[in-house]
N, C-alpha and C positions, 0 to 999 in steps of 0.2 A: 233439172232433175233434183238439183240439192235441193233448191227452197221447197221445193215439191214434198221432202220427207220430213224437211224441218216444220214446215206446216202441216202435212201428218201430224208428225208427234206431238206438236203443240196442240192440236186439236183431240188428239187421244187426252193430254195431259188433264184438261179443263173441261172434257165434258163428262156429264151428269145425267142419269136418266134415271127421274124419281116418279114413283107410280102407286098413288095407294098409301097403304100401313101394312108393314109386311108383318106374316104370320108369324115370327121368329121371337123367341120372348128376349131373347139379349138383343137386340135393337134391329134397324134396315137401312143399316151404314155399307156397302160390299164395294171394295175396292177390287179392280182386277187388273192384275200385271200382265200386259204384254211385253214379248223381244221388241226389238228394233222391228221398226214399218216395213221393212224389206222382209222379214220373217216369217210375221204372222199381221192381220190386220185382224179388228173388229168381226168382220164380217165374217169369217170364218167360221166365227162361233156365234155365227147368230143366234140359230136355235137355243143354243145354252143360255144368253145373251136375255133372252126373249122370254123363256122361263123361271128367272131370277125378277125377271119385270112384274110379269102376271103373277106372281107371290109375294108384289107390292113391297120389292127391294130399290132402294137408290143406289144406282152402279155407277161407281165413277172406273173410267179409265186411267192409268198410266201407264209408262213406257218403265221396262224395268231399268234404265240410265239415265232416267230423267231426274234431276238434284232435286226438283220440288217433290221428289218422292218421298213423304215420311208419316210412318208408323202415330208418333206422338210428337205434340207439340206445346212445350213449356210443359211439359207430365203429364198433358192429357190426353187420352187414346181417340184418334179423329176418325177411325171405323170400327165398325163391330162384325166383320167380318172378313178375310183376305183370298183373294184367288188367284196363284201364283201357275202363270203359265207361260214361264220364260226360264228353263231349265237349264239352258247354253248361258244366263247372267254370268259373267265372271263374280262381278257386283249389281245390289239392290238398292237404287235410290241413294239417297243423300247418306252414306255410310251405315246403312243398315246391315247387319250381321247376325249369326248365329243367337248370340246372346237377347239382338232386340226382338227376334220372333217368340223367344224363350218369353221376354220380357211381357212381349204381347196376349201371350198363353197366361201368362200370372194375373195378367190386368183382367181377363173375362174375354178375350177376342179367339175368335173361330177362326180356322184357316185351313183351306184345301189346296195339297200342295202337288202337281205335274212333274214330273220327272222326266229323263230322257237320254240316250245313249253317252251324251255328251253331259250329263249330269256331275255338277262341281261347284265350287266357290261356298258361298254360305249357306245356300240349301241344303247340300249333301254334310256340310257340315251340325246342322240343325235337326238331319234326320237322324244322324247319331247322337242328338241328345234325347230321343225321343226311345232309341234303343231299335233304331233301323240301320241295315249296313249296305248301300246301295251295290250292286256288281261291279265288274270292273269297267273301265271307259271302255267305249265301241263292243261291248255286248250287248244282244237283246233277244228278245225272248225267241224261241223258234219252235216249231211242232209240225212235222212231217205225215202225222196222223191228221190231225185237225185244225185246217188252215185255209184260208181262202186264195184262190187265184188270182195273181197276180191281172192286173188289168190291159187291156191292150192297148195297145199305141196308135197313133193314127193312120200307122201302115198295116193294121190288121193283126201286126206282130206281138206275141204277149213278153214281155220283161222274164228277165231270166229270173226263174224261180230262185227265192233262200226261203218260203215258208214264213215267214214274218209275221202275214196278217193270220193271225192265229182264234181262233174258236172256242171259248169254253163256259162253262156253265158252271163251274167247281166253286160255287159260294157257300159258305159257312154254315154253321149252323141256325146262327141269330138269326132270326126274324127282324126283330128292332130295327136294324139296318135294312134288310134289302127284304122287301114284299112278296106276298103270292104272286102278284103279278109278273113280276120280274124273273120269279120263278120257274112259272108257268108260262112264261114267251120263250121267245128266240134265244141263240146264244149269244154272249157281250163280244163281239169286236174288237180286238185287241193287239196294238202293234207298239211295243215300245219294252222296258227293261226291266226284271226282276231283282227284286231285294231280301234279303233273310232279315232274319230277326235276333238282335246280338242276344247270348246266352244269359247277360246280366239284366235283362228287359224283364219288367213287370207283367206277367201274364193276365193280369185284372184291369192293366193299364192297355196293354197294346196286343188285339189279336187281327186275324186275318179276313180278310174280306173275298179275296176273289185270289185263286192259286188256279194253277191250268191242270193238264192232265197228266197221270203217270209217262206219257210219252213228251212232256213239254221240257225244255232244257233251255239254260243260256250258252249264247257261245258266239263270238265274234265271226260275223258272216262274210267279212272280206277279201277281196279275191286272194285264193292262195295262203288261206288260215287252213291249219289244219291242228285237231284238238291233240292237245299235250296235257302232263300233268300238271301245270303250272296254270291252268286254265280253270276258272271257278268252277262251270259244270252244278250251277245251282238245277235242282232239277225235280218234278213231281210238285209234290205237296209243301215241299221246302224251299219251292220259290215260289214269293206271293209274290202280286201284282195289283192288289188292292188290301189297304191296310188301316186299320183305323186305331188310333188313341184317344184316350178321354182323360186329362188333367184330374187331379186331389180336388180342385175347386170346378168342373166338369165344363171345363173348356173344354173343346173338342179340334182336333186332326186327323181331317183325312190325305192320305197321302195314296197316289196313282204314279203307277209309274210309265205312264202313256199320254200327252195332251192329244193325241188323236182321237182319243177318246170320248175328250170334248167338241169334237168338231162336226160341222155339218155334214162332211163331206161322210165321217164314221157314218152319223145316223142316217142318212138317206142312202147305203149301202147295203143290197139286200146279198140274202146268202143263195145263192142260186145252186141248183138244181144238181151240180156238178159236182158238189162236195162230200166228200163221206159220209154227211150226218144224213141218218135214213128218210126224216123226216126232214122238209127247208122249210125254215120260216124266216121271216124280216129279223134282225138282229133288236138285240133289246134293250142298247146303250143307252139310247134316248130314256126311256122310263129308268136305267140303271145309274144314272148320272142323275138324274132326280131325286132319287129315295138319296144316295151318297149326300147330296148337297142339301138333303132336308134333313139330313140326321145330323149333319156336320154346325148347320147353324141352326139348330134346337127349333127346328119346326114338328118336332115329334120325339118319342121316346123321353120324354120329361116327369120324373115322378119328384111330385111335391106333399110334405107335410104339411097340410093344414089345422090340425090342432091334436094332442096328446092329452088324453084324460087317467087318472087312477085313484080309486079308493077303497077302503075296507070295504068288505065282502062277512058273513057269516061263513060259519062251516060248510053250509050249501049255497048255490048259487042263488036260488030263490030267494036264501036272506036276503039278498042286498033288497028285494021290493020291499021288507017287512021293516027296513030303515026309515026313518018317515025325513031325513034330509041328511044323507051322505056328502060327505064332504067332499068337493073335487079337488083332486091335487092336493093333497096337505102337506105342510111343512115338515113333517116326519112324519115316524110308524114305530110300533113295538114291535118288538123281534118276535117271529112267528104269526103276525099279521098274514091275514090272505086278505090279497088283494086284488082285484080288476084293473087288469093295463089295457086302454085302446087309443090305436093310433087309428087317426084319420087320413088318407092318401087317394091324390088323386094322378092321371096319367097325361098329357100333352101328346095330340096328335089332331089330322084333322082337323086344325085350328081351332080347337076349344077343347073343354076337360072334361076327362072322361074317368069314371068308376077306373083304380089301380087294379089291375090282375097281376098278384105274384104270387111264388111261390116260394117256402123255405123261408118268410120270412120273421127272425127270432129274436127275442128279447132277453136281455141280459144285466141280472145285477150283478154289478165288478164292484172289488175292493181290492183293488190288486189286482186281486186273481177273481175268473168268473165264479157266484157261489150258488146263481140262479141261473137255468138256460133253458126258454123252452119256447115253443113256436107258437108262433101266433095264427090265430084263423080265424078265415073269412066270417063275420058275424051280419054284415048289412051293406046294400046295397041304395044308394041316394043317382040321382041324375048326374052328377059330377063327381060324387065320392063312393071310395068303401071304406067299410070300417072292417077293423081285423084287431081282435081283442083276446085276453085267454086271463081263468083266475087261475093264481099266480102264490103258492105259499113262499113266504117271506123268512130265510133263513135265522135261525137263534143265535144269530153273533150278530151282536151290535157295532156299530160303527159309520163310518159316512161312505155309505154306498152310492155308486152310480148307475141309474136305470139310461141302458142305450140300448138303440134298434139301429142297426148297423149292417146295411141292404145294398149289397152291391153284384149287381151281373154284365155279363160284357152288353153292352148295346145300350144299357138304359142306365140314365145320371144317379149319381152315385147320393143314396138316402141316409142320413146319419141325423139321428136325434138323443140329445142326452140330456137327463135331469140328474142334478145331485141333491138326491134325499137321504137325511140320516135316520139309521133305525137305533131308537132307544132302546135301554135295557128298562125292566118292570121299575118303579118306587118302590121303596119299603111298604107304602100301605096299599100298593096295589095288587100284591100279592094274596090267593086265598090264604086264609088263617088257618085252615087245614087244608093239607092236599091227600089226597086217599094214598096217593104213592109213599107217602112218609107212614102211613098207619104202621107197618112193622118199629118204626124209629119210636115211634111214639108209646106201643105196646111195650118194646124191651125197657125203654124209662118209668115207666109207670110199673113195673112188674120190681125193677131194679129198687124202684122206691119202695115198694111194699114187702121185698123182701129184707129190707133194709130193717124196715120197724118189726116190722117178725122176727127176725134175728135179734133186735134189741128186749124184743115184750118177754123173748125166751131168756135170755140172759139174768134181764133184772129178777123177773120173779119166778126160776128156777135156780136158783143160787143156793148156797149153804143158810141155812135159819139160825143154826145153834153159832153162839159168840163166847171165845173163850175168853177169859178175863183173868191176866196174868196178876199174881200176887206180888204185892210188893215185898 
């Protein structure tokens, strides 16, 4: 029975299953951690297994104790995507820790991370740096409202209810993340431990994905627990169970606190007829576990800059046609300059690029401090792109301005373009020779002049005529 397992695992460790070119723009490298072979085996997650295939990924297996297990080797990252489904690890692989999944996230690698009552060691360690606080050991999630029946036994008998396998449809707002579809199906299946979200967490960085019902609660389900105040009692809206992050350079995590979730056993589990919800349908994990793992390794939700134009404008917009070869992009500008900003953007889904749809998206000249802000809109529409442009007056302070578009919403990677363009002051002889606003400046000199020699014309030749001529 021993070599039995040890050739398991040796066989998890080394095999490969490459298919295609995956749709993923950061590569179709997916490593997946499983426990020890007594645990969980391959097959359990075939389905998920199967769907990583057909999206033309190369999956390798490991055991999460196996020493050949490693992240990077000699500094270079040898997958481009992780899928951690071994939650009981004390440890990962050949001394992998907190820091190297951190490290992994810095490099550009994707990672979906399983959770689980017995959740500990470097993972739970790693979820707090992500600004996740998992519950306490031997809690998990529970809902007395909405929850599926335990299953019967081969003596016809059903398992003593704790409510466990729990029921909900409580997903976010984003789209980006989880589709009509998934929307519009069954409710996700769900058995395993909620987490909060620490106070010091980035809200742009890390929000929630899938939270249960006003009636859903954690709490240790063991015979002869009874709830005290010592008890976390995460409960509602404030315990997620699906959660996502997106790194400064838009790496991505997603974090579950369920591998049942993954499993065949979940998807092939219909919601029968029995259960509170008015309406039964087949559960929706399968397609929910999809969209998670296509947003996780950037097979969708991907906005890219493809090119930034701007130049002088007249007072009207129409000027710019009556230009006979405006200059794109110039090395500066005179202060008070209007100009034309357009940024080019396109969106990643559906394996190929599609025209960007957003909204609120604004531009800004910073010197310091912003001295220009104002939104850009939709001007054009191409096969793969939109353009979103706005004329732009250009403040009367000179100096070395920074033009940035700085675009960021939860669910889709994070857009940041910046030019440093200095704005000139006028030359001496670029200036009008007369400016009408000075006419008063000019009238009081000239009047100042002329009253100058009037006062002298009077002087000289109204003076005394007669000259006395004293006698010697």
């Amino acid at each position: 029975m021993r070599f039995f397992h040890l050739l398991l695992a040796a066989t998890l460790a080394y095999t490969s299953i490459p298919e295609g070119q995956a749709k993923s723009l950061t590569g179709d490298r997916a490593l997946l951690v499983l426990p020890k072979a007594t645990e969980a085996k391959p097959e359990d997650y075939g389905r998920f297994v199967e769907s990583l295939k057909s999206r033309g990924f190369s999956v390798t297996f490991q055991t999460a104790t196996s020493n050949k297990l490693n992240l990077f080797v000699y500094g270079e990252r040898q997958f481009d995507h992780l899928v951690l489904l071994a939650p009981k690890a004390k440890r990962l692989g050949n001394g992998i820790t907190a820091k190297s999944l951190v490290e992994f996230i810095d490099d550009g690698g994707n990672i979906v991370m399983a959770a689980g009552s017995d959740f500990g060691g470097a993972q739970r360690d790693f979820a707090k740096q992500l600004g996740i606080d998992f519950d306490l050991r031997g809690n998990v999630a529970v809902d007395h409202f909405h929850y599926l029946p335990a299953p019967e036994t081969e003596a016809g008998v059903r398992d003593p209810e704790n409510h466990t396998r729990i029921l909900t449809d409580q997903y976010t707002n984003s789209t980006y993340i989880v589709g009509d579809q998934v929307r519009q199906g069954g409710p996700i299946l769900y058995q395993g431990v909620g987490h909060r979200h620490m106070t010091n967490s980035q809200p742009t960085m890390l929000w929630s994905v899938l939270t249960g019902y006003p009636t859903t609660y954690s709490f240790d389900t063991s015979e002869g627990q009874v709830v005290t105040s010592k008890d976390s009692l995460l409960s509602g809206s404030k315990m997620h169970l699906v959660s996502a992050f997106q790194a400064r350079n838009n790496a991505r995590v997603m974090v579950v606190g369920s591998t049942s979730l993954f499993s065949d056993a979940f998807f092939a589990t219909p919601v029968p007829s029995s259960t509170v919800l008015t309406s039964p349908k087949p559960n929706g994990n399968d397609q929910f576990v999809r969209d998670l793992t296509e947003w996780t390794f950037q097979e969708k939700s991907v906005v890219r800059v493809n090119s930034v134009s701007y130049h002088v404008v007249g007072p009207n917009e129409s000027d710019e046609k009556k230009e006979s070869n405006p200059s794109a992009n110039p090395g500066s500008f005179r202060v008070s300059d209007r100009i034309k900003y357009s940024i080019n953007l396109s969106e990643y889904y559906a394996d190929q690029w599609h025209p960007a749809q957003v909204n609120q998206l604004q531009f800004e000249a910073v010197m310091l401090d912003p001295y220009v802000r104002q939104t850009l809109e939709a001007e054009s529409r191409t096969g793969t792109a939109a353009v979103y442009s706005q004329i732009i007056d250009l403040p009367d302070v000179y100096g070395v301005f920074t033009f940035k578009v700085d675009f960021l919403r939860r669910g889709l990677s994070h857009v940041k373009h910046t030019d440093v363009v200095p704005i000139l002051p006028f030359k001496h002889n670029e200036y009008d020779r007369y400016l009408v606003s000075a006419y008063p400046y000019y009238i009081s000199a000239g009047s100042l002049m002329v009253s100058f020699l009037v006062f002298c014309g009077i002087w000289i030749f109204n003076g005394d005529s007669t000259i006395k001529v004293k006698k010697s």
